[in-house]
N, C-alpha and C positions, 0 to 999 in steps of 0.2 A: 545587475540581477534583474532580469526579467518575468516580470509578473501581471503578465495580460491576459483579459479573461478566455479570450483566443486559445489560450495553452491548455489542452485538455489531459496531459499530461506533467503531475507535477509532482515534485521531488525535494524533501528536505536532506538540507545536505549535514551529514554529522560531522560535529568538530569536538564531542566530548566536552561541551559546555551544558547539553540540558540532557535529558531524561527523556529518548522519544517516547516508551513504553506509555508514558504519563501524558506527552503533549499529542499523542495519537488518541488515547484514549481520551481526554481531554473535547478533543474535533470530533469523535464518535458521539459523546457523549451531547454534547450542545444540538448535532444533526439529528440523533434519533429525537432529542426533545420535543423538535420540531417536525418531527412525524417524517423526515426522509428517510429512506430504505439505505443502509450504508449495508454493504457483503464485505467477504475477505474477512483479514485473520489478524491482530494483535500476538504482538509476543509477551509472555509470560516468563519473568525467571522464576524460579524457586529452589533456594539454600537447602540442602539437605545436611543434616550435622554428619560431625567427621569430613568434610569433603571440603576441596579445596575451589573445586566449580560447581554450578549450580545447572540444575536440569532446565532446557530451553522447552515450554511448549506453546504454539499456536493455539489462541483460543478463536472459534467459528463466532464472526459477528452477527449469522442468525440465528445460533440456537444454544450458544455458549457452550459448547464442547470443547474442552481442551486435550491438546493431543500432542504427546512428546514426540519431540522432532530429534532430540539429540541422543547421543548412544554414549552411554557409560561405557568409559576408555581406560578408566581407573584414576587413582587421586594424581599420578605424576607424569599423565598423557600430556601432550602439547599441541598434538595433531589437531584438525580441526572433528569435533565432537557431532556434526549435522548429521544425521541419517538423512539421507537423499533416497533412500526408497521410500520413505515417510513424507520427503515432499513432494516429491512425485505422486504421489495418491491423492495430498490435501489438494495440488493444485488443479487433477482431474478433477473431485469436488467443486474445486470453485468455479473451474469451468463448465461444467453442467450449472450450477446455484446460476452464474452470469442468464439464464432463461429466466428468470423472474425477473431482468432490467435493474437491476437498484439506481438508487440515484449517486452512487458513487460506490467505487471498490477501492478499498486498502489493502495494500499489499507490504507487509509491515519493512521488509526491507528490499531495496535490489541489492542482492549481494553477489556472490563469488558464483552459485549456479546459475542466477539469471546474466550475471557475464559471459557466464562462458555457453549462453545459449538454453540452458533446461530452469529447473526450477518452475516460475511463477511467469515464464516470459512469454509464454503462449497466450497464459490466460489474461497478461496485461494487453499482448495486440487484438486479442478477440473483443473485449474491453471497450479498446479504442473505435476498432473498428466497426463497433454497435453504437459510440457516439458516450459512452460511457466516461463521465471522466473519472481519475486514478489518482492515488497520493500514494508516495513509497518515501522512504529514507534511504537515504543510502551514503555510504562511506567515503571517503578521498579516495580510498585505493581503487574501487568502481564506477568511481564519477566518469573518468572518459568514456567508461565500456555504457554507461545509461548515457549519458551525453551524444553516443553516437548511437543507441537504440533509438533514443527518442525523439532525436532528429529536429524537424519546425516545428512537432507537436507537443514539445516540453516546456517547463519551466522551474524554475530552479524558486522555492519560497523561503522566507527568513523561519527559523524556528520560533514561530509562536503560534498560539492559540487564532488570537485574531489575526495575523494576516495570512493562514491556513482559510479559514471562514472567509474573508474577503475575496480571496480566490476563488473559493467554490461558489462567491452571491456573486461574481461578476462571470462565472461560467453560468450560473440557471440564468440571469439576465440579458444574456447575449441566445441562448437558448429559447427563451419566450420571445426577444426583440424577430429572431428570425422566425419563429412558429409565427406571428404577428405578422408577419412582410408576408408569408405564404398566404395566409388567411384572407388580408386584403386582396391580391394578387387577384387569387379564388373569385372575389366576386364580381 
């Protein structure tokens, strides 16, 4: 598993052992403490009674707007429930929001639209290509299809709290080390 601060690009991978909702928010919660700008979008479930699935929505990490992603199919649907016109809009959002720089974008999963190309997948290479680094979750059944978006600039993190954190102080660190080498350079 590789986890160098180099990778600006990183990805927990789901095994159905923790709770990313929790351990995403968890790494929001410690970064904003400390006053960095985190953008992108947390998922939300919420149980509605009578119902056998529960309503998916993205809540905005700058202004706490939550916003249903998923389309009631009815209780004995099996299809998959994502309204993809709904993520298509958030993620024009979040690509406009990427002009303020944050000091990181979550993107709460790579899933099945960002494999097959739509989704969140513009707005994670725009991301990258502003020097932005990115955390996503993402599934087995996705992993090749992010493994081969993200190419040298990925990294695959263990599910926790801290070694999420550890990743991103060894990305701001290498971040100053080289603002630092320019600065000297300069004089």
């Amino acid at each position: 598993m590789t986890q160098r601060s180099d990778k600006i690009f990183a990805a927990i991978r789901l095994n159905g052992g923790i709770d990313i909702n929790i351990l995403l928010q968890s790494v929001v919660d410690r970064l904003q403490s400390n006053k960095l700008s985190v953008q992108g979008y947390l998922q939300k479930e919420i149980m509605l009674p009578d119902r056998c699935k529960c309503d998916t929505y993205l809540e905005n990490l700058m202004n706490g707007d939550q916003i249903k992603i998923s389309q009631d199919l009815g209780n004995g649907a099996r299809g998959c429930k994502l309204d993809n016109s709904m993520l298509l809009k958030l993620s024009d959002i979040a690509m406009r929001d990427l002009d303020l720089i944050p000091d990181l974008l979550i993107v709460n999963r790579f899933g099945r639209s960002e494999a097959e190309g739509g989704g969140f997948r513009d707005v994670i290479g725009k991301a990258i290509s502003m020097g932005i680094p990115v955390l996503t979750a993402v599934k087995e059944e996705h992993y090749p299809d992010w493994k081969l978006f993200s190419d040298e600039l990925g990294c695959e993190l263990p599910s926790d709290c801290e070694n999420v954190l550890d990743w991103y102080g060894g990305i701001l660190r290498t971040t100053i080390g080289e603002a630092n080498k320019h600065v000297s350079t300069a004089r």
